[in-house]
C-alpha positions in Angstrom: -9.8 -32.3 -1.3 -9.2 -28.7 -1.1 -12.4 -28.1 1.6 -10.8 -30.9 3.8 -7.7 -29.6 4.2 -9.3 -26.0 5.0 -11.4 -28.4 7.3 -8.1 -28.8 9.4 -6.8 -25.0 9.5 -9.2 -24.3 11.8 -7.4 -26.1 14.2 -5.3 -23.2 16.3 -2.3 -24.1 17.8 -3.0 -24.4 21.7 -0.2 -22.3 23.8 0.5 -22.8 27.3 2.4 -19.7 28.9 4.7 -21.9 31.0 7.5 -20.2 29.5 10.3 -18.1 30.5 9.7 -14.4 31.2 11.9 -13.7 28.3 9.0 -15.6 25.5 6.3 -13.2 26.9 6.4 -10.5 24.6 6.9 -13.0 22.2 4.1 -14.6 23.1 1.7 -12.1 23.1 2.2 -10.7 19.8 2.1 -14.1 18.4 -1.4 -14.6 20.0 -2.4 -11.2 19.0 -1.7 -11.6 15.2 -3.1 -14.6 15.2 -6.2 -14.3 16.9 -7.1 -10.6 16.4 -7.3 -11.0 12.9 -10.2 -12.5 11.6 -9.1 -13.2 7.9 -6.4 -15.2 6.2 -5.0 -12.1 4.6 -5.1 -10.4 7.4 -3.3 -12.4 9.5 -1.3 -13.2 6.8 0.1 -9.4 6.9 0.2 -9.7 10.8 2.0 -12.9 11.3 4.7 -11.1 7.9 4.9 -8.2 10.4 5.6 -10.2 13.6 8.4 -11.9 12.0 10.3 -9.0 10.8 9.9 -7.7 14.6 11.0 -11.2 16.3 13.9 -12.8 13.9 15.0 -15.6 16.5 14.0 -18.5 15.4 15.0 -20.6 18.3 12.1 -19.3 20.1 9.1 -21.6 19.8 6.6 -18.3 18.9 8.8 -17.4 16.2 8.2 -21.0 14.5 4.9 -21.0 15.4 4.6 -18.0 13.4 6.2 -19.3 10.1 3.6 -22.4 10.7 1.1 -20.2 11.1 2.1 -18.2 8.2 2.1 -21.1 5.4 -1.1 -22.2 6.7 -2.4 -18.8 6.1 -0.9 -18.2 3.1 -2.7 -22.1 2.0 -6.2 -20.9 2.8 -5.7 -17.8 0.6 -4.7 -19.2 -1.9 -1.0 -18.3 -2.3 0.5 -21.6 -3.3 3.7 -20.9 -3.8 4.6 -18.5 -0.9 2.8 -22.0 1.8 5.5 -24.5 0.2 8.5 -21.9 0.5 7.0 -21.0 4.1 6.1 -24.7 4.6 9.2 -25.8 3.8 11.3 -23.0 5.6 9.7 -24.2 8.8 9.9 -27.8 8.6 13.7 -26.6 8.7 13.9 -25.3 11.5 12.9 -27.9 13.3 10.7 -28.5 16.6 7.4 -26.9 15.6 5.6 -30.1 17.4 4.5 -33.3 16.1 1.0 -32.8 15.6 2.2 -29.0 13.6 4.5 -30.7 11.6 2.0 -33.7 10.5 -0.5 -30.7 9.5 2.2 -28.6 7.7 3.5 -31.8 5.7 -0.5 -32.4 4.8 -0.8 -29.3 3.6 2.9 -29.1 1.3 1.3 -32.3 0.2 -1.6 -30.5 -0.6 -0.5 -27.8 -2.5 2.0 -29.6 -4.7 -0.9 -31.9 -5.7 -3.2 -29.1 -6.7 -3.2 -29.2 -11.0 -3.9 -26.0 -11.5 -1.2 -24.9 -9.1 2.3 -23.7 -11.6 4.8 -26.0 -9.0 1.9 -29.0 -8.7 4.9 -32.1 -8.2 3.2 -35.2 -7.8 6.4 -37.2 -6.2 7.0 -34.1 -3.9 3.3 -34.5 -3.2 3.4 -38.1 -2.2 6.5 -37.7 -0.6 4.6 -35.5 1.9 1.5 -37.7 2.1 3.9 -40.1 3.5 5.0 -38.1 5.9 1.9 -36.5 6.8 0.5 -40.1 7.4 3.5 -41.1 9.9 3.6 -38.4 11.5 -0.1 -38.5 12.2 -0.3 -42.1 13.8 2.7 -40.6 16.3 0.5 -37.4 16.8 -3.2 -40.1 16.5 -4.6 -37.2 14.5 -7.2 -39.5 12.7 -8.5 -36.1 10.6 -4.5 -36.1 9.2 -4.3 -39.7 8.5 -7.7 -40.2 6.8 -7.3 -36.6 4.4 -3.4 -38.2 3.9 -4.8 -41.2 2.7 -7.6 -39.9 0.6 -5.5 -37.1 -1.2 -2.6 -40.1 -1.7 -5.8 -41.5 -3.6 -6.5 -39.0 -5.7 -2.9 -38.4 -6.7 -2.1 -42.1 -7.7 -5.2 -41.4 -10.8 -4.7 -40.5 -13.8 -1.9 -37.9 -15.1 -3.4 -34.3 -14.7 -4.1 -33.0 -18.5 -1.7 -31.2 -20.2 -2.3 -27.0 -20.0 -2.1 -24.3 -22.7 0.2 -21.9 -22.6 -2.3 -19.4 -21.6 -3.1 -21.4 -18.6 0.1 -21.5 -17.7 1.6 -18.1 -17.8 -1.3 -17.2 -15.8 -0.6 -19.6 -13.5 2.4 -18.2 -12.8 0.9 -14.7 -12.7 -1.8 -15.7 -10.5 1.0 -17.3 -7.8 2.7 -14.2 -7.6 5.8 -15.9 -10.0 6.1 -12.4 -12.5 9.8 -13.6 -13.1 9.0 -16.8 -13.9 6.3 -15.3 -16.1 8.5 -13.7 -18.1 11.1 -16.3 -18.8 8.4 -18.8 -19.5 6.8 -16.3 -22.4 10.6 -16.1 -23.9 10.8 -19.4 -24.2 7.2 -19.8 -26.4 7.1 -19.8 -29.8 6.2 -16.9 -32.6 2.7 -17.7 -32.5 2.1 -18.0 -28.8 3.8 -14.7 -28.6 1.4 -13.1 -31.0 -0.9 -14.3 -28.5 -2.9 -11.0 -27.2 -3.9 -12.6 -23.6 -0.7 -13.9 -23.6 1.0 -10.7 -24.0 -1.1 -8.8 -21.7 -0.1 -11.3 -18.9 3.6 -10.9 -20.2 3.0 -7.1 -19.5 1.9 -7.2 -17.1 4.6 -9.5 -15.3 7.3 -7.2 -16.7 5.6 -4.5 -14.9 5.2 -6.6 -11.4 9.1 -7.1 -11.9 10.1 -3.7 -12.5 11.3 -4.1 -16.3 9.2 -1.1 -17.1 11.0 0.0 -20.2 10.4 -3.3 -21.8 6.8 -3.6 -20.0 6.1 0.4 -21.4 6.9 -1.2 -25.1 4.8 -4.0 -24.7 1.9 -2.1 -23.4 2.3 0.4 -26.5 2.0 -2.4 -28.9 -1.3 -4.1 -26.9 -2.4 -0.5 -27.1 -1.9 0.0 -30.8 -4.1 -3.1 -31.6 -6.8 -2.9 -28.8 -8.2 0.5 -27.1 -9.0 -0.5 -23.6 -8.4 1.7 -20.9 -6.0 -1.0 -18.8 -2.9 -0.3 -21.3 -2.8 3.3 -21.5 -3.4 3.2 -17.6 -0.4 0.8 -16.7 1.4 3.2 -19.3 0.7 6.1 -17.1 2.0 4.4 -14.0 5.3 4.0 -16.0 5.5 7.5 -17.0 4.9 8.6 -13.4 7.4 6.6 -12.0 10.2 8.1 -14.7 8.7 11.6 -14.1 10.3 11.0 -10.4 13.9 11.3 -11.7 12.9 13.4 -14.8 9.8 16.1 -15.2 9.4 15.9 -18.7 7.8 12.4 -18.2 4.6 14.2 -16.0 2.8 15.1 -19.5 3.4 11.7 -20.7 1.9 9.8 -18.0 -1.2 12.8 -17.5 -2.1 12.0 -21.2 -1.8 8.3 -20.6 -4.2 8.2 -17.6 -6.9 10.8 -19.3 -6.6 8.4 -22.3 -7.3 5.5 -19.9 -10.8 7.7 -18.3 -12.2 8.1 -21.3 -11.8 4.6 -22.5 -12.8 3.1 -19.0 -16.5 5.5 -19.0 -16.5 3.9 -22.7 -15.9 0.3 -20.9 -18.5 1.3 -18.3 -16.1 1.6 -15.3 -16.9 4.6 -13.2 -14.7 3.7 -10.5 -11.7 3.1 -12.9 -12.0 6.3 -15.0 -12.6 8.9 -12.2 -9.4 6.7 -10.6 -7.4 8.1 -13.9 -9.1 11.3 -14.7 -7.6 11.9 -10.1 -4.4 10.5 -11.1 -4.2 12.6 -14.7 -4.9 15.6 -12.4 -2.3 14.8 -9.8 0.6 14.3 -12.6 -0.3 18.1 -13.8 0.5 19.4 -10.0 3.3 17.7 -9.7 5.0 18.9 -12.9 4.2 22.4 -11.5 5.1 21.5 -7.9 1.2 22.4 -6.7 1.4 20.5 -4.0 4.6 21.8 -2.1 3.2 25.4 -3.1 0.0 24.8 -1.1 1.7 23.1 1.5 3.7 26.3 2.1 0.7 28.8 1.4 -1.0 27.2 4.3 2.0 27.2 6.8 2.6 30.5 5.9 -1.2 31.4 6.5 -1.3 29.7 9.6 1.9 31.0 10.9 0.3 34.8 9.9 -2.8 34.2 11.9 -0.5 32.8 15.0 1.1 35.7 14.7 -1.5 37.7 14.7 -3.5 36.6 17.6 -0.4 36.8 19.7 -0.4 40.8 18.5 -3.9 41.2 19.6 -3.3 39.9 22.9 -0.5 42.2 23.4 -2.7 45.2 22.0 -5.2 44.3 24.7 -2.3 43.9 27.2 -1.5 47.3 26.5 -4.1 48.8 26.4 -5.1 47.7 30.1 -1.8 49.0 31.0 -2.6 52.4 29.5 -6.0 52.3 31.2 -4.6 51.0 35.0 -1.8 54.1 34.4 -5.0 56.7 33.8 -6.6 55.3 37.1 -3.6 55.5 39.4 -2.7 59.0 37.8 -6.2 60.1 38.6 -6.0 58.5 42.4 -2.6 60.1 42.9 -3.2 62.9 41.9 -6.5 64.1 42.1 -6.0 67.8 43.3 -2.4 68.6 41.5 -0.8 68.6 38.2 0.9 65.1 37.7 4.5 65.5 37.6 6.1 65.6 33.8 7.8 62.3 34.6 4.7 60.3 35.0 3.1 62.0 32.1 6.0 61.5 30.0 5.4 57.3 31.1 1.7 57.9 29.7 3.1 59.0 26.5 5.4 55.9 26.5 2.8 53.2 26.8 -0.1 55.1 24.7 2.5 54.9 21.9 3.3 51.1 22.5 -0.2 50.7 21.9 0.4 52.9 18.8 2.8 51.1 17.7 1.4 47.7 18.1 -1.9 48.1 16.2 0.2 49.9 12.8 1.4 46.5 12.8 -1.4 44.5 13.1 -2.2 44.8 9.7 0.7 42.3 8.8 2.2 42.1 5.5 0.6 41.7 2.0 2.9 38.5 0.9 0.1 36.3 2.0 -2.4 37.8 -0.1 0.0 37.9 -3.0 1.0 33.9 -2.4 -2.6 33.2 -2.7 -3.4 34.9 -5.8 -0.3 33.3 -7.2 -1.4 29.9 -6.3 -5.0 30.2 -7.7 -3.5 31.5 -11.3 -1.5 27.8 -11.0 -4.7 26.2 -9.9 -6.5 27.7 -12.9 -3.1 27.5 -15.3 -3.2 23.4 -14.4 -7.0 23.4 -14.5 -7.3 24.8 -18.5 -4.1 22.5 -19.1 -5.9 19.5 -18.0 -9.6 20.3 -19.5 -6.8 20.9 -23.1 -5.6 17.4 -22.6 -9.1 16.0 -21.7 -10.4 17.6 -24.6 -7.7 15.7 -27.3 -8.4 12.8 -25.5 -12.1 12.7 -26.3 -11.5 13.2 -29.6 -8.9 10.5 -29.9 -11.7 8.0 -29.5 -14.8 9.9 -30.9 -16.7 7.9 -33.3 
């Protein structure tokens, strides 16, 4: 039932630019999300992205959008974000008959689909309906017949009853983390004791930002199974405290070294040298690496600026001193050059004197470097240390 209803999203909304010069921007960036992107997620992002820029939902692009949106967000999968879409655009109003007899099709759709967490047969059939009437005004015979075959399979049997498992990760799967969570409250002792259970509790707690009580839960997954997921979401906590407080950076870089070597133990390459960057990233930032380098190099680059502006003026003065030598030697070829002009040699043999003792620049650059490569190496040994325990945490 699924592929038939995908069968009808391939059905673009036709546009006809008899509008009013104020819909043509509008108009264009509607096309251009829509069109220009060749996946549902990508145009998904596009079509988020073009509402946030166009907010008046009078205009006929703007709903188009929001149609265009719950479609998208059908196709991908995302069944809870095409009924809150769906429904937010059947509000407000005058999408088109035709758009309207699709959209209800599709709400129909997704609250009939089992293993969807809001599946709501009567909602379901209540949008059948509608899909079906609004299809003979439209005489879209692909709405009417998928209508009539989905209102089929929704009168069959009742849909078996799912686990608790299945359904906390429904919920996790449609993007419903706070839902998640109050649906794992509300099972009992031994569902709790539940280890996939849990995990998907954590990790809903962490996808609603309850990262204290996530960080707890993650420690106790931890203490009964080593795999390199827990200490890694453990790290991410830790880094996000060490942003209002240091003393969290060692935390989180033991965490995600903890995480590398259990991921190479796990097999995953990409994972651990994922942690083992991140590990190395919380050690620089406890020692503010990063802002240090950033400086070093402005400070270098502002040096060597300043330094090929001095050799320019050496060789400026220099040609002066030279074009001086010439004239002196035109002007006065049989006499002694009057002290005056020799005193102006003088003057501009020491500018180029001057300028060349302070070519060599100052030694703070060299100094800032050096500093900088005893931190690299300081943050280096510390992180090889912690490496090191880590191993040996989980050395059989």
């Amino acid at each position: 039932m699924k592929k038939l209803i995908l069968a009808l999203l391939i059905v673009l909304v036709s546009i006809t630019f008899s509008y009013s010069q104020d819909y043509d921007n509008a108009g264009m960036d509607y096309t251009k999300a829509l069109y220009e992107n060749k996946t549902a997620a990508a145009r998904i992002t596009a079509l988020k992205n073009y509402i946030k820029n166009y907010t008046d939902t009078s205009n006929k692009f703007v709903k188009l959008a929001y149609y265009q949106l719950a479609l998208n967000y059908f196709e991908n999968g995302q069944y809870s974000n095409a009924v809150r879409t769906g429904e937010k655009t059947l509000k407000l109003g005058n999408i088109g008959t035709g758009e309207e007899a699709r959209l209800s099709l599709v709400l129909a759709n997704a609250y009939g689909i089992k293993s969807y967490s809001g599946f709501n047969k009567n909602k379901a059939l209540k949008y059948v309906a509608k899909a079906i009437n609004l299809g003979n005004e439209a005489s879209d015979k692909k709405v009417i017949s998928t209508a009539k075959k989905l209102k089929k399979s929704l009168t069959g049997p009742p849909p078996k009853k799912i686990s608790p498992e299945q359904k906390i990760k429904m919920l996790y799967s449609d993007e419903e983390y706070r839902q998640a969570v109050r649906y794992y409250s509300s099972l009992g002792a031994s569902d709790k004791r539940n280890l996939e259970i849990k995990r998907i509790y954590a990790y809903s707690l962490f996808k609603s930002k309850k990262y204290d009580t996530a960080l707890l839960t993650f420690k106790s997954l931890y203490q009964k199974e080593a795999k390199g997921v827990y200490p890694k979401y453990m790290g991410d906590i830790y880094s996000k405290k060490a942003r209002s407080d240091k003393k969290y950076y060692d935390s989180a870089a033991i965490h995600y070294l903890e995480a590398s070597v259990l991921y190479k133990k796990e097999g995953s390459s990409s994972n651990q040298k994922i942690a083992a960057g991140k590990a190395k990233v919380q050690l620089e930032n406890k020692y503010g690496y990063k802002a240090k380098y950033n400086k070093y190099r402005a400070d270098i680059k502002k040096q060597q600026s300043s330094s090929q502006k001095n050799e320019k003026a050496i060789r400026d003065a220099k040609r002066e001193v030279r074009n001086f030598k010439r004239y002196l030697r035109k002007t006065y070829s049989d006499v002694q050059a009057p002290q005056y002009e020799l005193d102006k040699q003088v003057r501009l043999e020491n500018k180029v004197s001057n300028l060349e003792s302070g070519f060599s620049g100052s030694s703070s650059g060299s100094s800032a470097g050096e500093d900088l490569l005893k931190l690299k190496k300081k943050i280096d040994a510390e992180y090889s240390s912690l490496l090191s325990k880590a191993k040996k945490k989980f050395k059989k």
